[in-house]
N, C-alpha and C positions, 0 to 999 in steps of 0.2 A: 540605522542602528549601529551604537558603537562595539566593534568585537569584543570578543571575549574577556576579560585578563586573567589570569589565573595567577593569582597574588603569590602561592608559593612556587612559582616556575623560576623564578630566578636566583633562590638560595638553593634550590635543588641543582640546578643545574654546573654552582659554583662550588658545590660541596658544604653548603654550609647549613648547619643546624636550624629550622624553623623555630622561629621564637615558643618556646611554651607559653601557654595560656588555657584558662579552661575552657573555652569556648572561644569563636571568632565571629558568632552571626546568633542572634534571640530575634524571633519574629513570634511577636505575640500580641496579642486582642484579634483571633482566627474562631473560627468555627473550622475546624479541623478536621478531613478525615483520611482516613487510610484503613488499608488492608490489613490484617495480619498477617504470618505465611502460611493460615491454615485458610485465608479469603474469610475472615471477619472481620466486620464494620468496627473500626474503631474512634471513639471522637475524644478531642485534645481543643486547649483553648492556644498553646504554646508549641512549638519549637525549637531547639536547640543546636549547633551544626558546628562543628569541627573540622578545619581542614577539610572542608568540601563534604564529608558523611556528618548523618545525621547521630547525635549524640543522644537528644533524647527527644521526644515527645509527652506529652503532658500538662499540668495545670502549670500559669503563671509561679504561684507562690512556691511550688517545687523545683521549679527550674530556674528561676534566679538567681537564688542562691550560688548557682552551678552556673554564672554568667559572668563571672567575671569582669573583664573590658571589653565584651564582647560588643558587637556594634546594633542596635536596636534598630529594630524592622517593625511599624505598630500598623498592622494591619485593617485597622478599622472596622473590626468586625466582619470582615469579605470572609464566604468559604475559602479555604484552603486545600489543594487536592494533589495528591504523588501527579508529578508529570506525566501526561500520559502517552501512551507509545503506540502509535502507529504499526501493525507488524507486517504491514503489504504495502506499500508506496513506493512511488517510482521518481525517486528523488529528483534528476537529472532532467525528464520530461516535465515534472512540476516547475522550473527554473524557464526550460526553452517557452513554455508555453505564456511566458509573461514577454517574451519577443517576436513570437511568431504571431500567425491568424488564429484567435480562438475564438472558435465556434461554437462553446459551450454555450448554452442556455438560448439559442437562436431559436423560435418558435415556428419557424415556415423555412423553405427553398428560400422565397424572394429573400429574404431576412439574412440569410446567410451567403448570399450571391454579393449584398451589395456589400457585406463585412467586407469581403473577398476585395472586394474592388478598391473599399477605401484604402486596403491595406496595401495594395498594389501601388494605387497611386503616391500613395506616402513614401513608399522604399522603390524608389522607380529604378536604381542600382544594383536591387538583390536577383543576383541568375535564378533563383529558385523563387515559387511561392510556397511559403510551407506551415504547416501548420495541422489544427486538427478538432475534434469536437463534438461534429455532427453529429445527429441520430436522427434518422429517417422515421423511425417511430415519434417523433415530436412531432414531424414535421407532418404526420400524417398524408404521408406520400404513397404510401402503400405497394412500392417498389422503390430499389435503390435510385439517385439518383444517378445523372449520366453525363458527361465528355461533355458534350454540346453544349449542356448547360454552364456547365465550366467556360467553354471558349468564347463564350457570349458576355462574360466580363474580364477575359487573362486569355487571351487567344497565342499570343507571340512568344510571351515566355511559360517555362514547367511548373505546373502550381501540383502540389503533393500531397493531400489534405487525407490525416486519419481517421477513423469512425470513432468515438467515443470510449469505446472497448478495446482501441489497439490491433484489433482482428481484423481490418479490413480499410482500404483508405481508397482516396476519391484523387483520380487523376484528368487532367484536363489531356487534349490529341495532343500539344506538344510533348507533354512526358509519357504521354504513350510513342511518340511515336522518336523519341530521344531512346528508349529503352528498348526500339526495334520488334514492338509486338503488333503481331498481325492475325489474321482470322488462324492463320497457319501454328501460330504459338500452341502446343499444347498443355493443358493443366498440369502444373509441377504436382509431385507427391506433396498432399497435405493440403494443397490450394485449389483456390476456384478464379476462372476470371468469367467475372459477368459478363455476357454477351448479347449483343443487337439480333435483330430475326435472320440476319442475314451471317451472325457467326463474327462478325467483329466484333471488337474490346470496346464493352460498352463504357466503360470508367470506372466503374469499383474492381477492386481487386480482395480476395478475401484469404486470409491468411497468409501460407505457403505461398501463395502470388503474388504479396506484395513484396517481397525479394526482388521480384524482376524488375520495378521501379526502381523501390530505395538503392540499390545497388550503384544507381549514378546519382543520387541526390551525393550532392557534396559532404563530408564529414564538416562538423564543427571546429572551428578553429582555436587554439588555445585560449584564447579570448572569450570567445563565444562559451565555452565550456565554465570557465573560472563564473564570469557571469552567470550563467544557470547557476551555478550553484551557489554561489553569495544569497539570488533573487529565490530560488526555494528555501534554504537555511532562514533566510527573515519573514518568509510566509511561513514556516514551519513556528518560529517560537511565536509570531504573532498568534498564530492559533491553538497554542498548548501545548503544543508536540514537544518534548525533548528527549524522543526517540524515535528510531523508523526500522523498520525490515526491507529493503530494497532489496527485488526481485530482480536480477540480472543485468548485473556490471558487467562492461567488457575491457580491457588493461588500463586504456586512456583514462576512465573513471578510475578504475581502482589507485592509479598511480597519484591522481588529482586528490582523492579523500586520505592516503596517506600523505602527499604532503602538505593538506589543509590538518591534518593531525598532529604531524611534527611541528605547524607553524601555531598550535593553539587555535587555528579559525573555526573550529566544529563550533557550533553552538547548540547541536542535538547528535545523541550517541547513534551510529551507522552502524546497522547488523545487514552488512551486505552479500547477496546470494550472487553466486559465477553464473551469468550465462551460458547452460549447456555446459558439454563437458569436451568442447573440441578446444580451438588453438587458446580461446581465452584460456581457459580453464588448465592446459598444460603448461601454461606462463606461470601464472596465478599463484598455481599450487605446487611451485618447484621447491618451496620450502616449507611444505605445510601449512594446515588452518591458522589465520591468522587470530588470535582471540585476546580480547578486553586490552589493545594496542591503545597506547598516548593517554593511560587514565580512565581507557575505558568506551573510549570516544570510537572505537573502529575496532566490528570484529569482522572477518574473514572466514567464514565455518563451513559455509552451505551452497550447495549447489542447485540454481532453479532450472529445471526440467517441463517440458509441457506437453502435455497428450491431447489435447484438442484446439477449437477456436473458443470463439461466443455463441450465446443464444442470441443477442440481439442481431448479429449478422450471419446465423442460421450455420456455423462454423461449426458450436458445439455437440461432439458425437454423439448420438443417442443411440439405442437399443432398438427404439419401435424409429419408424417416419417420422417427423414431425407433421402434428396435426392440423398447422394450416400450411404446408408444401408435404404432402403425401410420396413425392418421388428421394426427397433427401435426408439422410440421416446424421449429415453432420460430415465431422473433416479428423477421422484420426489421424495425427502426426506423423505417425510409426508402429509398427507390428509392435506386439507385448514384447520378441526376446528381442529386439531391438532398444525398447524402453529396457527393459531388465538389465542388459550390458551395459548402456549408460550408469546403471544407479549402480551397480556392482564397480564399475570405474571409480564412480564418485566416495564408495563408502573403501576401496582400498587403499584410498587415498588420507582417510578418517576423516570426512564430508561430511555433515547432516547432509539428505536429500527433500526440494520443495519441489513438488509437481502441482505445474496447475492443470485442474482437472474441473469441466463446467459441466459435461453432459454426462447420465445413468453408463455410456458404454465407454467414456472415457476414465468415469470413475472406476470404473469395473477391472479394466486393463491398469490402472494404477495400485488397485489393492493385488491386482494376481502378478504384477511385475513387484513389487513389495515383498511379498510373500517367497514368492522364486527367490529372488535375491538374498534373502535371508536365510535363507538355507548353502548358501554360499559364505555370506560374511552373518555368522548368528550374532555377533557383537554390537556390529550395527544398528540390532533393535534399538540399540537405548540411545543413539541418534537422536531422536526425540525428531524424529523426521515426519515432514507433515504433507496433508493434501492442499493444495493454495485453491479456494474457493469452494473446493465441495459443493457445488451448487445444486443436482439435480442430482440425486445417488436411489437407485431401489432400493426400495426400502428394508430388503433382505441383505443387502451389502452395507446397511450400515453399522451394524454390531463389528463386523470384520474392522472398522477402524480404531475400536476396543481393542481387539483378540491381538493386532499388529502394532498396538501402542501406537497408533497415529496421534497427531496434533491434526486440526481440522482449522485450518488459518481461514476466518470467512468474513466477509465485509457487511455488517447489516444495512448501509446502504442500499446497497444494491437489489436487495426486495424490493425497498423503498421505491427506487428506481425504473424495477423490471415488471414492478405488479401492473403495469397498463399492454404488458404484451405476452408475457411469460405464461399465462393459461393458455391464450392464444396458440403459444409456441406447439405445447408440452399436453393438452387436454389435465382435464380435472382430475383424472386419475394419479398421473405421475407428480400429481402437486404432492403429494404424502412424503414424499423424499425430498422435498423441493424447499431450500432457504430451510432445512431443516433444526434451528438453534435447540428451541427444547427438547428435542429428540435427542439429539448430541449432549447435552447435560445430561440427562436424565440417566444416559446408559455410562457415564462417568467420563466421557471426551471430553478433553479439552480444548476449547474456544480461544484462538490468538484472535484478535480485535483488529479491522483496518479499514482502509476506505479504496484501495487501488489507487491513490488519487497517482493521476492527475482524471484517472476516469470519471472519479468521483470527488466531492470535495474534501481537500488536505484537512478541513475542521471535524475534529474527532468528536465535538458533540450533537453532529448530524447522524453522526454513527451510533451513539448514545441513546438519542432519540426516536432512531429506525429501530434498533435493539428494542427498547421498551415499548414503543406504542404501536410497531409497524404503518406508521402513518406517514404522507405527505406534511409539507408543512403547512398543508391551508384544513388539516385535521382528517383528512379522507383517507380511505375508507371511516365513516362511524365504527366504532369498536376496534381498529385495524383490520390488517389483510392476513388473513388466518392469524386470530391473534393467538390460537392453542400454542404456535410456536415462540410469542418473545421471551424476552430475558424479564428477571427485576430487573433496576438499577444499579443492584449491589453483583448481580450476576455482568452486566454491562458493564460498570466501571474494572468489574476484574479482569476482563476480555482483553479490555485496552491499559491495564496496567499489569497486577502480577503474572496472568496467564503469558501476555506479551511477552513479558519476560522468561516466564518459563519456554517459553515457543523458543529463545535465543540460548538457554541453557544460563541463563543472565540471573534467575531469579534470589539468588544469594547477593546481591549486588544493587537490582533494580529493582521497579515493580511496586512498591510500597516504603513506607516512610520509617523505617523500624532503625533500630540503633546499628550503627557499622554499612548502614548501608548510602548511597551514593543520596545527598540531597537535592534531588531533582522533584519539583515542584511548584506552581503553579496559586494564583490570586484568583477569583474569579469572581462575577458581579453578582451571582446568585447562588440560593442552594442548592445544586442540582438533586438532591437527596431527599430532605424533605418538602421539596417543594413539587409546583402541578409537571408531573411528568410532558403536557404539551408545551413548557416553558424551555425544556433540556436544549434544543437547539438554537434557543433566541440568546444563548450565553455567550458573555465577549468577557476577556482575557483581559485583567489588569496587570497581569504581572507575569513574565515565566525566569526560573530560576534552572541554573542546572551545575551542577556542584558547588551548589551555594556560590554560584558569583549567578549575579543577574543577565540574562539575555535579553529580556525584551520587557517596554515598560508602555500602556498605551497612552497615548495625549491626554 
């Protein structure tokens, strides 16, 4: 993909006047649509862009006129659609994982032992094996798996592999035994380490435990980093994206995406969250929230915070046991005024605050550390500070994220995903809170749209399609999986466009195609709107634009 150019970066930066003209870019023969900023559907056959903002939208015959020497874009009739934004990805890990072992979509153990192996043998150099993916629920294992299994294809060197979810990851006896853990090791605050009958470190580690590992994994070297993030940046416009929320930067990154900012190399705007509120975060934030930095391409606002694990590796905190392990209820972080000090850190600082929050007791401890906190900095409220996942909340707690203006930033993937275990987890009861979307509408929340990727896939109209049909993509469940709860289309597209925006404080800028605002948008090979909602996810990307200079064009 060739970078970026940003055609007026170099009179700007000589002092010199942009040429006038009434327009610079007419992309017309579209089936058009966008948002307005009250989130209604609007359709255009034409648009208009200036200096990177959109001038107008509208018919052919109205906008020509008003086109100048502008440069012609003849779309062929393709939908047209505001780029859409991402508001939970993990930029960074999206990039590594096109280097490392991925284990995504592995259907068995054996299946993922011999990935493991080829990869080993291929990089016979690399001191680490590293990587990630797994989920033991595919593989239909019906416990984690273990060490052993590992050293029976990577025995000699440390292979470091994480679960799916990020909550938990798979280590072979060298990197256990590099890390100096032994039956003796106790469970850190917040962590769990799986163990043999005999009380040894069986191989997974969950959460809070896996600290004890990654601590000696080597960091990425500047190389290595630049890379990840060239190789996410081109999977990102490949798939529509020219926006993302990244949930917890720590200096090395933040330093990197400022000087991928100053250099022009963004090719999607970065609304990036501080990891916690310790040593990154007092770097970070020694000059204040960084906001709509190089054009707009890099804000700095927000601080991601976390109260739990996963449900898929039985991390996230619940209220009752969980109904198939009767003895555990999950993994809070940290006491409430422990959370509560953090966010009060973060909003004195003028922070939005993101907690991710998966399980009914974690949610719970997040609305009443919310709450507390607000009574300390009242200002704060308008943060527009959100809950990252809201996955499983009683039912009785979800009005409070009304009453506390929360954003409820939630991935509908991830139903998509969870519905083959999540009952399982959780019994039939606590589903009524559970992947809650039109509950959340209904009571006036607002819905940021995302996918977690790399946990989930970086393509936002898998999310689209989970949103509206709550289906697989082989159509399963018939009807979806509790389908009381999906979106429309026009409630999904607004998830991952203007709400997105709104979730960044961005929505004057972002979000939809309306005049003055940044022309960030997208070609695509079908209608996703009026056409069969089981099509939303078979959509591939002809075109992605983002202040009207082009990023990405497909073969």
């Amino acid at each position: 993909m060739k970078p970026m150019m940003l055609r007026l970066a170099l009179p700007m930066m000589l002092g010199l006047a942009a040429p006038a003209m009434a327009a610079d870019l007419l992309v017309k023969n579209v089936n058009g649509y966008t948002l307005d900023s009250h989130g209604q559907l609007q359709r255009f056959d034409a648009l208009l862009v200036d200096h990177g903002k959109v001038e107008a939208t509208g018919q052919i015959s109205a906008l020509q006129p008003k086109a100048g020497t502008a440069r012609v874009i003849d779309g062929g009739g393709r939908t047209l659609l505001p780029g859409l934004i991402d508001a939970h990805g993990h930029v960074m890990e999206l990039g590594y994982y096109s280097t490392q072992v991925d284990l995504t979509g592995t259907r068995s153990l054996d299946e993922a032992l011999a990935r493991i192996k080829t990869y080993a043998e291929a990089h016979p150099d690399a001191p680490w094996i590293i990587g990630g993916g797994w989920n033991q629920e595919i593989w239909k294992l019906g416990r984690f798996p273990t060490a052993k299994e590992l050293d029976a294809v990577v025995a000699k060197r440390p292979v470091w592999l994480s679960r799916v979810d990020g909550h938990a990851a798979w280590a072979n006896s060298a990197a256990i035994r590099l890390a100096g853990i032994t039956a003796k090791t106790a469970d850190p605050k917040g962590g769990r380490i799986e163990r043999d009958a005999e009380g040894n470190p069986a191989g997974v580690f969950v959460d809070g435990a896996t600290d004890l590992v990654s601590a000696k994994v080597p960091e990425p070297t500047p190389a290595q980093r630049t890379a990840a993030l060239d190789a996410a940046l081109a999977e990102m416009a490949k798939v529509g994206l020219t926006g993302v929320g990244d949930p917890g930067i720590d200096t090395a990154t933040y330093r990197l995406y400022r000087r991928y900012a100053d250099q022009h190399k963004l090719t999607a705007r970065i609304y990036a969250m501080i990891h916690n509120t310790g040593a990154d975060f007092d770097t970070i934030s020694q000059d204040g929230p960084l906001v709509g930095y190089g054009d707009d391409f890099l804000s700095v606002r927000a601080v991601k915070l976390y109260a739990d694990g996963a449900l898929g590796s039985r991390g996230a905190a619940l209220l009752s046991p969980y109904s198939d392990d009767t003895h555990n209820r999950g993994l809070l972080f940290q006491p409430q005024p422990q959370l509560t000090a953090m966010i009060e850190k973060a909003f004195g600082k003028g922070y939005q605050v993101c907690i991710h929050a998966i399980g009914d007791a974690a949610n719970r401890e997040v609305l009443d550390s919310y709450a507390a906190a607000y009574k300390v900095h009242p200002e704060a409220k308008a943060f527009r500070n959100r809950v990252e996942h809201a996955q499983i909340v009683a039912v009785g707690d979800i009005p409070r994220f009304k009453t506390l203006d929360l954003i409820a930033s939630m991935q509908p993937t991830h139903a998509t995903s969870d519905m083959n275990m999540a009952e399982a987890r959780i019994g039939h009861d606590r589903m009524a809170g559970a992947y809650a979307w039109r509950t959340f509408l209904d009571q006036g929340t607002v819905i940021a749209g995302g996918s977690d990727f790399p946990v989930e896939s970086p393509n936002p109209f898998f999310g689209l399609y989970s949103a509206v049909t709550r289906q697989d993509h082989q159509g399963q469940p018939p009807g979806g999986w509790y389908p009381q709860q999906a979106m429309t289309i026009t409630e999904a597209l607004r998830a991952f466009t203007l709400d997105a925006a709104y979730a960044e404080d961005a929505e004057k800028t972002l979000g939809t195609l309306e005049p003055g605002k940044w022309a960030d948008f997208i070609l695509i090979d079908r209608d996703i709107i009026a056409g069969p909602p089981a099509d939303i996810w078979k959509t591939r990307v002809l075109q992605t634009w983002v202040g009207g200079n082009q990023v990405y064009a497909a073969e």
